[in-house]
NUBARO-844888 format. One line per 8 residues: number of its first residue (from 1); their letters; for each residue x negated, y negated, z negated of N, C-alpha, C, O. Coordinates in Angstrom, 3 decimals, decimal comma. Each point is the difference from the previous one (the first is absolute). Example, Ala and Ser with C-alpha at 12.3 -4.5 7.8 and 13.67 -1.06 7.14 Angstrom:
REM residues 2
1	as	-13,190 5,690 -7,800 0,890 -1,190 0,000 -0,900 -1,200 0,000 -1,036 0,019 -0,665  1,386 -1,069 1,385 -0,820 -1,190 -0,060 0,770 -1,090 -0,730 -0,509 -1,108 -0,169
//
This chain:
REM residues 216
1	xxxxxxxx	-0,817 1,206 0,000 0,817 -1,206 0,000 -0,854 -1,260 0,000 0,375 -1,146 0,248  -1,360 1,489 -0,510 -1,269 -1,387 -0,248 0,155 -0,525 1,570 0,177 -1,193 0,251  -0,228 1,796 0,357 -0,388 -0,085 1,629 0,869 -1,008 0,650 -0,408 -0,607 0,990  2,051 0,312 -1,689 0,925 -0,444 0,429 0,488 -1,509 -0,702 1,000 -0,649 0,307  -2,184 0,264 -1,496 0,323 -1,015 -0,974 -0,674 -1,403 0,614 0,136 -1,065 -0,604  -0,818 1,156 1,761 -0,760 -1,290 0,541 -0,100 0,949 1,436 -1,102 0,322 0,446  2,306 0,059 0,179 -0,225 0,090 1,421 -0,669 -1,086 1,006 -1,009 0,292 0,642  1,419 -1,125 -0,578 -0,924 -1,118 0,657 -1,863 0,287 -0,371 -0,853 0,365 0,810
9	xxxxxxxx	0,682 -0,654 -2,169 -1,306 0,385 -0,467 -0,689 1,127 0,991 -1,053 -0,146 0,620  1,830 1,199 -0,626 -0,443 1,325 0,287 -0,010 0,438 1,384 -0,681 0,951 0,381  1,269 -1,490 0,207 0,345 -0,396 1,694 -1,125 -1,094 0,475 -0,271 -0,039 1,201  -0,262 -0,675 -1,929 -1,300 -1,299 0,575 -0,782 0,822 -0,598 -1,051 -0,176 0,615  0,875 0,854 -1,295 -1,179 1,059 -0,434 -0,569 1,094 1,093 -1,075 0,175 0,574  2,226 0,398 -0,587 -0,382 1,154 1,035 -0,159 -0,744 1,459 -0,294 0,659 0,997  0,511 -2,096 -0,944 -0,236 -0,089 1,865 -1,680 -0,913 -0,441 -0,883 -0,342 0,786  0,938 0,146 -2,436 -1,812 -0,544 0,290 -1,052 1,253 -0,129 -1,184 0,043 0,336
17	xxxxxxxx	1,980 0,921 -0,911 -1,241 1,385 0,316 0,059 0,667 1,185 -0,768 0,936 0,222  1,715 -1,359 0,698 0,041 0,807 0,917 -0,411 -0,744 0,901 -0,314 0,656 0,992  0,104 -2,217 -0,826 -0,938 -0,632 0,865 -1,034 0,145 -0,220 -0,832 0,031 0,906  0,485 0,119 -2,270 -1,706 -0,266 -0,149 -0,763 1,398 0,276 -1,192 -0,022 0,306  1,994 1,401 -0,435 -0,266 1,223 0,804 -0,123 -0,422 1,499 -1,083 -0,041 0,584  2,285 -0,271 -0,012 0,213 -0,293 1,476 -1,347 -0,445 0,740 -0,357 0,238 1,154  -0,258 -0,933 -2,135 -1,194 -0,703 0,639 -1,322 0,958 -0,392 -1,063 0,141 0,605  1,411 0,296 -1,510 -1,253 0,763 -0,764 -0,455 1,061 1,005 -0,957 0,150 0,759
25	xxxxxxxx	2,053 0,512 -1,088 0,206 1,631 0,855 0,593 0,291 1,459 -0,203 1,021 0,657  1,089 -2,282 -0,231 0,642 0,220 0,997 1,366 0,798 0,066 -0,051 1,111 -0,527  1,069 -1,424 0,993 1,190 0,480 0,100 0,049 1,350 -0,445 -0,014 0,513 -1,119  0,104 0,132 2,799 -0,441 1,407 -0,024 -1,000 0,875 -1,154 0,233 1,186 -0,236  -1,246 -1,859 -0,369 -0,754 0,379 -1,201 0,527 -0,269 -1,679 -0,715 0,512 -0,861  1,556 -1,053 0,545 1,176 -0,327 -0,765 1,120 0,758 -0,275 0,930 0,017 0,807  -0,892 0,586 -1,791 0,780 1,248 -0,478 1,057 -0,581 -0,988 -0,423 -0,779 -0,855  1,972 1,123 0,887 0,149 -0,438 -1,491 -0,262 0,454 -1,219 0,602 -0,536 -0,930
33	xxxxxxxx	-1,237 1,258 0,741 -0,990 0,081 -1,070 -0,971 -0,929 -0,397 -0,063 -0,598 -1,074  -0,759 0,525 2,133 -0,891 -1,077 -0,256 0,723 -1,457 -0,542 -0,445 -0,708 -0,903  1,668 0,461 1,696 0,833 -1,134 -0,874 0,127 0,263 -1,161 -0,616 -0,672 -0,827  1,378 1,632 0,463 0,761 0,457 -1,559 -1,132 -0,118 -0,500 0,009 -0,544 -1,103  -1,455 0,989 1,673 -1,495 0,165 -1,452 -0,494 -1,429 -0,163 -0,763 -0,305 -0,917  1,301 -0,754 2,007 -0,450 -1,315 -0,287 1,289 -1,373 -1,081 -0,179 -1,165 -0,355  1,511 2,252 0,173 0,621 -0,713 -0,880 -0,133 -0,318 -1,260 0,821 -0,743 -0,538  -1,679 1,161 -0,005 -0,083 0,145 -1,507 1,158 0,889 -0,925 0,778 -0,324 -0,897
41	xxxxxxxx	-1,068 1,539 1,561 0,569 0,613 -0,669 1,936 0,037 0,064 0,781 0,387 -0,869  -0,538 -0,872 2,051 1,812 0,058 0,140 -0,191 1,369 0,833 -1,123 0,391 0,319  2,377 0,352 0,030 0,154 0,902 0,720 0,429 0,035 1,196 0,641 -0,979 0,382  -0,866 2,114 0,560 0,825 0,236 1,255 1,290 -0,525 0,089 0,483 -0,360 1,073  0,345 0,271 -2,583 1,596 -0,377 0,531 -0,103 -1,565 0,182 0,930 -0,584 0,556  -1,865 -0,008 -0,940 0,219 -1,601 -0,077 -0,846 -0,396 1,184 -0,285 -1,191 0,123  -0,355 2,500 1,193 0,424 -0,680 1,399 1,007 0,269 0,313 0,802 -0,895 0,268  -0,366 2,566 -0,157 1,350 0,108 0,065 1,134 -0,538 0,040 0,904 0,237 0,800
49	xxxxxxxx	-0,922 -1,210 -1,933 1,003 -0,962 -0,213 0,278 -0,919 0,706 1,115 -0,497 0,154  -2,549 0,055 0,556 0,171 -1,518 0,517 0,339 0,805 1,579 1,000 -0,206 0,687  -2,016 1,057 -0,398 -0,918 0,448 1,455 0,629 1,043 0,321 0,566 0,410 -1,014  -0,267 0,537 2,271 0,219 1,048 0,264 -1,084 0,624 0,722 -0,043 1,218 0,172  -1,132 -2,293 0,400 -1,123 0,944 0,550 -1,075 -1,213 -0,033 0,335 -1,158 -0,248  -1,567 1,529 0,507 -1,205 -0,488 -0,079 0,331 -1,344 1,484 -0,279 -1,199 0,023  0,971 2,093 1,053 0,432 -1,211 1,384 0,629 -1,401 -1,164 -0,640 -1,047 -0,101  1,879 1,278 -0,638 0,809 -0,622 -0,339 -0,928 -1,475 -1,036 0,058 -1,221 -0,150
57	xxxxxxxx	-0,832 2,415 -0,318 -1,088 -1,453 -0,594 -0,869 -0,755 0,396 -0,470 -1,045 -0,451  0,212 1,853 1,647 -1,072 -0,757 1,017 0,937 -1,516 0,717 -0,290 -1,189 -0,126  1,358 1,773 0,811 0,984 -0,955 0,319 0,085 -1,008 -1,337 -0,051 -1,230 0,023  0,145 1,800 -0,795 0,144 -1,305 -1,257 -1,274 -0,871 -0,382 -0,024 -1,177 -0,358  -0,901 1,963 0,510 -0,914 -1,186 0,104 -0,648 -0,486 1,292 -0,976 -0,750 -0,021  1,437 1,114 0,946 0,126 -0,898 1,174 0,704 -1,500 0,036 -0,393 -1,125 0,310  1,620 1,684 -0,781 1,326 -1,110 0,300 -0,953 -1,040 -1,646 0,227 -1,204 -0,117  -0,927 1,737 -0,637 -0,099 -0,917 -0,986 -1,466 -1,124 0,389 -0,344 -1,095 -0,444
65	xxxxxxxx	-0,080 1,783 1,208 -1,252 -0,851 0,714 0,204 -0,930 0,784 -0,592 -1,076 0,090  2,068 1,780 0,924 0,047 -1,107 0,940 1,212 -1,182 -0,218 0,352 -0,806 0,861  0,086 0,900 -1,978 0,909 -1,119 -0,723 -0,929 -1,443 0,552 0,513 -0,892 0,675  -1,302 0,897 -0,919 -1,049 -1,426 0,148 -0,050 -0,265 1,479 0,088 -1,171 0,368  -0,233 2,233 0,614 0,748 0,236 1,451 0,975 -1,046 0,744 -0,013 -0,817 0,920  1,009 1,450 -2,063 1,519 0,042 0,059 0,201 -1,946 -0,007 0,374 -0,737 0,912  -0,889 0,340 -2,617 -0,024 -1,227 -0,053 -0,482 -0,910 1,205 0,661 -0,940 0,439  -2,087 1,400 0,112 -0,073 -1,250 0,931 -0,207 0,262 1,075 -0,969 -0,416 0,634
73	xxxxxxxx	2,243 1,505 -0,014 0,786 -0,307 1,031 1,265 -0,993 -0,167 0,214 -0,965 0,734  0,313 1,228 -1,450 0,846 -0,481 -0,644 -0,519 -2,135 -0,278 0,858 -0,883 0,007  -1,348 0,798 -0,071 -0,826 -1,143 -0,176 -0,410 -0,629 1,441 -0,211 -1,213 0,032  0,116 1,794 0,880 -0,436 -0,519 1,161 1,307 0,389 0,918 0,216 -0,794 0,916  0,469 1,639 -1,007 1,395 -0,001 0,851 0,546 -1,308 -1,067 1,008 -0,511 0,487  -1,285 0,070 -1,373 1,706 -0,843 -0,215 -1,167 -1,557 -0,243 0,310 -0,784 -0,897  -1,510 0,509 1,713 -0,264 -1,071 -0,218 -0,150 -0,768 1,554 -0,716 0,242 0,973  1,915 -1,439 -1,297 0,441 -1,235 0,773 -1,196 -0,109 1,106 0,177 0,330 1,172
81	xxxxxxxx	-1,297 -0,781 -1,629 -1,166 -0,688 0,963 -0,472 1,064 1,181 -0,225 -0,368 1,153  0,126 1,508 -1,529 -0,044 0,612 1,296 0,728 0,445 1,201 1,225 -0,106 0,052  -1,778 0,498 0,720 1,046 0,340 1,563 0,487 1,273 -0,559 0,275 0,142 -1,191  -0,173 0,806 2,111 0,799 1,526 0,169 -1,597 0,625 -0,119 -0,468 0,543 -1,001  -0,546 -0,880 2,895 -0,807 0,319 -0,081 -1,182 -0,434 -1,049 -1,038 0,647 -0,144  1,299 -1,611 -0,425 -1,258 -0,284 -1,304 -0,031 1,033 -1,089 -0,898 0,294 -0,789  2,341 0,272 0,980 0,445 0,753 -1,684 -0,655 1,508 0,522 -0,620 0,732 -0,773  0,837 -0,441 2,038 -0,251 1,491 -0,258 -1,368 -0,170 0,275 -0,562 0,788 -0,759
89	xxxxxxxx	-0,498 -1,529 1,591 -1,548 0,001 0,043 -0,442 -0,049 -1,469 -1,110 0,420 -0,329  2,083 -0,995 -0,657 -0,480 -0,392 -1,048 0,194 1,396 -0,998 -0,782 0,457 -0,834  2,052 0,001 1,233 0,041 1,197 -1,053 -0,502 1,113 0,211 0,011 0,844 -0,896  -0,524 -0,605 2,035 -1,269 1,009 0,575 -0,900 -0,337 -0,798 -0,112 0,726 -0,988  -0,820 -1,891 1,103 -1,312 -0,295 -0,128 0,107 0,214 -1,807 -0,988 0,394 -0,620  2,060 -0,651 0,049 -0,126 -0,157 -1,414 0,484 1,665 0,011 -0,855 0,451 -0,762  1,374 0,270 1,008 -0,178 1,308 -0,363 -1,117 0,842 0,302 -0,139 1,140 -0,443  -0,620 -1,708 1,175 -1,286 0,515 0,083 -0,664 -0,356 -1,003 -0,568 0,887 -0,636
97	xxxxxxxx	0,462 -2,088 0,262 -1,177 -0,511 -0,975 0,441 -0,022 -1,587 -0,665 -0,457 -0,930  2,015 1,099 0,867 0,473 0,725 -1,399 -0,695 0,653 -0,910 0,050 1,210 0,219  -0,582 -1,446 -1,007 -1,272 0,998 -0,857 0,807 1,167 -0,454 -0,492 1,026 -0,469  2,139 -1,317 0,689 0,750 1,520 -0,773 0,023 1,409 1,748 0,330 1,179 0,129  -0,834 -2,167 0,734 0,656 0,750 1,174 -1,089 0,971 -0,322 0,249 1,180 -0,248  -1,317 -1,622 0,253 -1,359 1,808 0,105 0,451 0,516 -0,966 -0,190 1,213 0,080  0,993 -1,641 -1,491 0,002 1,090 -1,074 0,798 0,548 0,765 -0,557 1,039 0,356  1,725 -1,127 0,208 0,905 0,693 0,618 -0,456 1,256 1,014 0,394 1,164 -0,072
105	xxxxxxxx	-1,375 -1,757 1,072 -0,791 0,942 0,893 -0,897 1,416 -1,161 0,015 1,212 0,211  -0,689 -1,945 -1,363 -0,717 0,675 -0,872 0,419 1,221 -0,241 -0,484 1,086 0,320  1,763 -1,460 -1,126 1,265 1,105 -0,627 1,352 1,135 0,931 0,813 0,862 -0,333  -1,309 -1,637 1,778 0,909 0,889 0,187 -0,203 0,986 1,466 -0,255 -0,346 1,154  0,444 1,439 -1,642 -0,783 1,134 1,281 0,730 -0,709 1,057 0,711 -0,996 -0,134  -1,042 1,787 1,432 0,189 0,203 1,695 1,612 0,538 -0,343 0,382 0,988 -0,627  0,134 -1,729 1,095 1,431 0,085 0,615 0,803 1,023 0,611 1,105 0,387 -0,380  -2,046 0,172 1,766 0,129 1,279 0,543 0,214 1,274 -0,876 0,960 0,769 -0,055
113	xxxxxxxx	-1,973 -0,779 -0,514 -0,273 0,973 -1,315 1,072 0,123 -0,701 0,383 1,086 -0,434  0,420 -2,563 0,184 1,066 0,194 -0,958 1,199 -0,400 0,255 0,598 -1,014 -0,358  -0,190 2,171 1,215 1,369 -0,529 0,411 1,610 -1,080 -0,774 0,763 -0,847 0,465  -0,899 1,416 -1,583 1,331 -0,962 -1,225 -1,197 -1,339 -0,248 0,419 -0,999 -0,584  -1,168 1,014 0,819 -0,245 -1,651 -0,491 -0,382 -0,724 1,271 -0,122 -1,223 0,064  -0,122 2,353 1,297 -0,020 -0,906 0,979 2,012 -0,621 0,435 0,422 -1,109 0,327  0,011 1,899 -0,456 1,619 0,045 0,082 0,409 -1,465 -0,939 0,391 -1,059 0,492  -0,619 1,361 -2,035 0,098 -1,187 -0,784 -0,210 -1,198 0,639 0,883 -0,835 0,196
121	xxxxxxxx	-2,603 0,679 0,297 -0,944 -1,467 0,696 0,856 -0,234 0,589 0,624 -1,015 -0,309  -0,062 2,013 1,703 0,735 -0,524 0,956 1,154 -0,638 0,148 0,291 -0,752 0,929  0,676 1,183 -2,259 0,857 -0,704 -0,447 0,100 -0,951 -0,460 0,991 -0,725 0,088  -2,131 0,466 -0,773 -0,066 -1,064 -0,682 0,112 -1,155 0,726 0,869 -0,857 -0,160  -2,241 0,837 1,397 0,018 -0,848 1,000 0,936 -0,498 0,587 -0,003 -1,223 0,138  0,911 1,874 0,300 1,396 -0,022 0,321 0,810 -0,568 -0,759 0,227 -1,205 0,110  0,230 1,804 -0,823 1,008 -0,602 -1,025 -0,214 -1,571 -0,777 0,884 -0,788 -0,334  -2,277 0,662 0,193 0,185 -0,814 -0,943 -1,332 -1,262 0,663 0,052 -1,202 -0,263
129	xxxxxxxx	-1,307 1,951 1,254 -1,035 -1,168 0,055 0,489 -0,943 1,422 -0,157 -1,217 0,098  0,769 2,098 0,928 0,481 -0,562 1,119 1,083 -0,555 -0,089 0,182 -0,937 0,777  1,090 1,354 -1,883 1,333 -1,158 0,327 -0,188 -0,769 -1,113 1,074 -0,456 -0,392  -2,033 0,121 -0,289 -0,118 -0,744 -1,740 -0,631 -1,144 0,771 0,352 -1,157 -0,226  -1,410 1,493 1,261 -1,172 -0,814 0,136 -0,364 -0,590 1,007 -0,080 -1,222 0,119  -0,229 2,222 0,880 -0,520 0,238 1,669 1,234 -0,404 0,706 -0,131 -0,906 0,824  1,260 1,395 -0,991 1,259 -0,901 0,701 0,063 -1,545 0,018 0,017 -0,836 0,903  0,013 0,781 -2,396 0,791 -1,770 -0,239 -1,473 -0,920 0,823 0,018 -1,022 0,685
137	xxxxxxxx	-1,051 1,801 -1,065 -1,400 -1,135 0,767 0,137 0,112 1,355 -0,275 -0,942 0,742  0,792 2,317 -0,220 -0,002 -0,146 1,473 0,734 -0,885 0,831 -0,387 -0,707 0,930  1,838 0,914 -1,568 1,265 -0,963 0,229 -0,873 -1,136 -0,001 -0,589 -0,201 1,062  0,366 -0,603 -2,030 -0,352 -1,205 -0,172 -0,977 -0,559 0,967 -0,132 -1,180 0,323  -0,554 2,255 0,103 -1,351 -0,380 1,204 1,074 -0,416 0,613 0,205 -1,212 -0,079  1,019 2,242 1,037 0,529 0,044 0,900 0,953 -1,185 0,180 0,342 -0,247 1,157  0,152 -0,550 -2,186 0,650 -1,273 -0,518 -0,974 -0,931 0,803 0,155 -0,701 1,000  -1,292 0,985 -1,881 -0,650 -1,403 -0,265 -0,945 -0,242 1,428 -0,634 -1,047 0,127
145	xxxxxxxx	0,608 2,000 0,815 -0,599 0,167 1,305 -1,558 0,625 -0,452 -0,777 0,278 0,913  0,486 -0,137 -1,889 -1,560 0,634 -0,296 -0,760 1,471 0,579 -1,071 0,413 0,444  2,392 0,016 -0,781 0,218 1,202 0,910 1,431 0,663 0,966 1,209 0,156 -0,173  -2,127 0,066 1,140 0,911 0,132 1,659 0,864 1,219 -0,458 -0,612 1,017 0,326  1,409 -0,808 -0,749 0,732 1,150 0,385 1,327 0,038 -0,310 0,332 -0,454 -1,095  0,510 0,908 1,837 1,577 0,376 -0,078 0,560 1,198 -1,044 1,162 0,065 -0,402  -2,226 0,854 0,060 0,167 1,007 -0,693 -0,150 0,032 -1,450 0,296 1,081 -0,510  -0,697 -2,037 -0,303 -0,405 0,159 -1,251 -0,335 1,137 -0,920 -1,032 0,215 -0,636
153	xxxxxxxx	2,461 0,645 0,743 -0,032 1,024 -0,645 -0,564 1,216 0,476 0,049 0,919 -0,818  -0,451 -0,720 1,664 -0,805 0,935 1,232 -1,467 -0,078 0,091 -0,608 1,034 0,278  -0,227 -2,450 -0,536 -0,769 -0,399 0,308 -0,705 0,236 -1,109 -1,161 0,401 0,085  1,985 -0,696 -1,712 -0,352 0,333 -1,298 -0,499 1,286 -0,058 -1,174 0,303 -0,211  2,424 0,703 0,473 -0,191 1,133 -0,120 -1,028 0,894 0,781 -0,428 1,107 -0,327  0,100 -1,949 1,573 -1,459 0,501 0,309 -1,196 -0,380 -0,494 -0,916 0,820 -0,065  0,795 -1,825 -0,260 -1,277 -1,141 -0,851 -0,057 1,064 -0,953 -1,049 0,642 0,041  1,743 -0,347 -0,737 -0,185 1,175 -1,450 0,037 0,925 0,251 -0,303 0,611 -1,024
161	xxxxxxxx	0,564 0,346 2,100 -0,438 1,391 0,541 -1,228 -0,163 -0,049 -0,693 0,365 -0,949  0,080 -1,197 2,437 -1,314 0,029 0,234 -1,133 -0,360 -1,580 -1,098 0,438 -0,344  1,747 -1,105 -0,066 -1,091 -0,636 -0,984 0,062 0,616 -1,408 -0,906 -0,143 -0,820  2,023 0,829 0,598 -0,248 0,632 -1,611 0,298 1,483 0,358 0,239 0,893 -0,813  -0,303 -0,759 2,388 -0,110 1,741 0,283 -1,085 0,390 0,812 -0,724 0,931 -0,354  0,536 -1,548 1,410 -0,837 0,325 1,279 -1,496 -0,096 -0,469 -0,849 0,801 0,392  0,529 -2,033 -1,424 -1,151 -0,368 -0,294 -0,380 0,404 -0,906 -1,228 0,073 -0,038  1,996 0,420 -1,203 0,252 0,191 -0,932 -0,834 0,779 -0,381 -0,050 0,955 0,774
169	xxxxxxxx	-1,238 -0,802 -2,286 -1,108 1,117 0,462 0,929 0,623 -1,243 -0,915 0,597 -0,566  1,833 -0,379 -0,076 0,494 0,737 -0,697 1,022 1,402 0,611 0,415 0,997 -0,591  -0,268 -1,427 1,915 0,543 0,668 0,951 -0,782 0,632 1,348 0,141 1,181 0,315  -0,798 -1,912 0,275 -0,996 0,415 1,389 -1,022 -0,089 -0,735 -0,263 -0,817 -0,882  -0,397 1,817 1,331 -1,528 0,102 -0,634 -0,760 -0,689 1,637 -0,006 0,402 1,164  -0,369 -1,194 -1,634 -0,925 -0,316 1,616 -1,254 -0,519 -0,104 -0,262 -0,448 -1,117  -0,909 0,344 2,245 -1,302 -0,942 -0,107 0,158 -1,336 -0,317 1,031 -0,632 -0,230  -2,668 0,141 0,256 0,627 -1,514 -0,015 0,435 -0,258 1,958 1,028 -0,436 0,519
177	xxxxxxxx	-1,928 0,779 -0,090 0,650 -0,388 1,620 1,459 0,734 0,465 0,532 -0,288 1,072  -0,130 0,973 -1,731 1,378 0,481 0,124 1,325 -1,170 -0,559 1,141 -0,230 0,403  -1,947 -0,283 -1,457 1,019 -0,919 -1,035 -0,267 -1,112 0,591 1,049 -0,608 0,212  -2,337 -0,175 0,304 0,363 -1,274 0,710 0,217 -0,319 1,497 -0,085 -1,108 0,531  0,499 2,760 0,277 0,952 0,005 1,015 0,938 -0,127 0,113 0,493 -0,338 1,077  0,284 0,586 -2,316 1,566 0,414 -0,239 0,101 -1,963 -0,541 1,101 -0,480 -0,267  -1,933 -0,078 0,221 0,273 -1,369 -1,185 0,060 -0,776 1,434 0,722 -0,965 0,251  -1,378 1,417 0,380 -0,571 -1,057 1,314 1,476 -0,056 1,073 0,431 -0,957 0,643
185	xxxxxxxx	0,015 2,122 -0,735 1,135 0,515 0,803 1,082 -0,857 -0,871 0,408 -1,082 0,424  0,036 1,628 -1,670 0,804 -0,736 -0,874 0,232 -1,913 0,442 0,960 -0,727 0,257  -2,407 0,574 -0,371 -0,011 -1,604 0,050 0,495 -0,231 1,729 0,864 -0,866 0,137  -1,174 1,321 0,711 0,369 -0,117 1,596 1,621 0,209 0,116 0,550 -0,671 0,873  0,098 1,357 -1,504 1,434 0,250 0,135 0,337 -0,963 -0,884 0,917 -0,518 0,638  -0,982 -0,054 -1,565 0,762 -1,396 -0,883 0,036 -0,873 0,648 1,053 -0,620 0,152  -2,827 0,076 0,791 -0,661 -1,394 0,366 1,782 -0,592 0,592 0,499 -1,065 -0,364  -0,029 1,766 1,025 1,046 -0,612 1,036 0,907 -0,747 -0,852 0,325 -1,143 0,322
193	xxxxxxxx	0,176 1,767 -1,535 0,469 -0,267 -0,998 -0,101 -1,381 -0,724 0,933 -0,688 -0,416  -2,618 0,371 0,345 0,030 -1,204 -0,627 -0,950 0,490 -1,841 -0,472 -0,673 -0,916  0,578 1,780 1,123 -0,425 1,046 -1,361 -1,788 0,784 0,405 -0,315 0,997 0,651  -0,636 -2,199 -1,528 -1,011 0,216 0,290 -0,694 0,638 -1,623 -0,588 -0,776 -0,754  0,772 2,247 0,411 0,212 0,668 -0,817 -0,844 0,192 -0,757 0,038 -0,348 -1,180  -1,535 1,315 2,071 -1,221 0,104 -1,127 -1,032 -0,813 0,790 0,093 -0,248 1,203  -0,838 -0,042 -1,811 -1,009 -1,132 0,356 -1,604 0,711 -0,321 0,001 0,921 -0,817  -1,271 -1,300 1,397 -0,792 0,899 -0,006 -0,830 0,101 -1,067 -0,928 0,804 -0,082
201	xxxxxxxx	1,367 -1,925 -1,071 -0,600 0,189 -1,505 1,141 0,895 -0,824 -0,245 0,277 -1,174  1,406 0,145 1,740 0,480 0,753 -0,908 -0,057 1,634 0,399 0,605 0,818 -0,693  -1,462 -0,378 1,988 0,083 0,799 -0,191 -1,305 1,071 -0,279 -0,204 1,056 0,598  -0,732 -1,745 -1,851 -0,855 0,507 -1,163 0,782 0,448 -0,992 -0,226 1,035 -0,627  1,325 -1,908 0,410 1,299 0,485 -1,092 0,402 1,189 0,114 0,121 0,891 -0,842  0,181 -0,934 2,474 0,636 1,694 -0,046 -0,944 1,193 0,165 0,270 1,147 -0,356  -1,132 -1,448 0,794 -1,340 1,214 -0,060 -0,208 0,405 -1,594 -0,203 1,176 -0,300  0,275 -2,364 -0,845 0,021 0,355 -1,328 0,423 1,322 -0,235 -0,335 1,070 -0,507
209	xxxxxxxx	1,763 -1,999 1,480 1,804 1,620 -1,135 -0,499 0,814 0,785 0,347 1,168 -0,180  -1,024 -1,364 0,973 0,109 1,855 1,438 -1,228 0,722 -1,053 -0,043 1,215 -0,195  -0,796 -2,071 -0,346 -1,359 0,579 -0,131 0,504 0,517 -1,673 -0,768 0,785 -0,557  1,753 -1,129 -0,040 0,553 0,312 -1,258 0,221 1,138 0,113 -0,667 0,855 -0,582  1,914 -0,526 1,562 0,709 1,384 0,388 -1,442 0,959 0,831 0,091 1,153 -0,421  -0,931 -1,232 1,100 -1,002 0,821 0,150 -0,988 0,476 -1,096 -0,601 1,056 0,201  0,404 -1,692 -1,248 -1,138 -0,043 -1,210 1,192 1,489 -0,741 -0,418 0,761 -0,873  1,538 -0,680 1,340 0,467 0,702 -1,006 0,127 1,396 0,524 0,421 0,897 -0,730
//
């Protein structure tokens, strides 16, 4: 019953031992055991309680990393001074240079590998990063003339295929000349658009996350 008297307590507990494994040991090398031996002494039922599997906590400390994400998109879709196209060059470049984004790459295996959390990502994207975010900035390009297109919602939904799937080193395992073909291509299909996406100092950023997901 101890387990159930500061649930909150015990729920931010188990997602800070299970990040600081995540990084230690690596996903796949991360047992719940090794959690339960890093609680101080609580038991199997007080993951149980919160967790139904080792995926379910990984997802939880995903979604708890990228809260800070979350905020400043959120911050640059709802601020006045920029265009449509200022907001999304802008919310690229700042999700790259996120110090939570590599923990994210750090902690969480290849995608392929894991089918329910690649399923989860994909939803997520969907549901919540393209009509929360990537829509309302696109629209607004398309308003404000910044960016050329009739489609908004089409145009979104490819911008975030290509860019949080195609490139994605949590998903394609690729070289570096594999990854800045696909970026080079990416940027040639927007240009028409008005959507001048990665730029050639940001893409050391992404060799980082690719070189994260290979080290592992």
């Amino acid at each position: 019953m101890a387990r159930n008297k500061y649930p909150e307590e015990t729920y931010q507990l188990i997602l800070d031992v299970s990040t600081r494994l995540f990084f230690e040991k690596g996903y796949e090398g991360t047992s719940i055991q090794d959690i339960i031996d890093g609680l101080g002494g609580l038991t199997k039922g007080a993951i149980y309680y919160h967790f139904r599997s080792k995926e379910e906590i990984l997802i939880a400390v995903v979604e708890r990393m990228s809260k800070e994400n979350s905020v400043m998109m959120r911050e640059i879709r709802d601020d006045s001074t920029l265009s449509g196209k200022e907001k999304i060059e802008k919310m690229f470049l700042k999700s790259l240079t996120n110090p939570k984004q590599k923990e994210v790459f750090t902690v969480t295996p290849n995608l392929m590998d894991n089918p329910k959390l690649l399923v989860y990502y994909l939803k997520m994207v969907a549901s919540e990063v393209v009509p929360d975010y990537i829509v309302p900035v696109i629209r607004q390009g398309a308003e404000d003339g910044s960016i050329h297109t009739d489609c908004p919602e089409e145009i979104a939904d490819l911008l975030m295929f290509l860019t949080d799937v195609w490139i994605n080193p949590i998903i394609y395992q690729m070289s570096d000349e594999q990854m800045i073909r696909r970026i080079q291509l990416i940027n040639d299909m927007f240009k028409p658009y008005g959507i001048d996406l990665i730029h050639e100092d940001m893409i050391q950023l992404m060799r980082e996350c690719r070189n994260v997901q290979c080290e592992k």
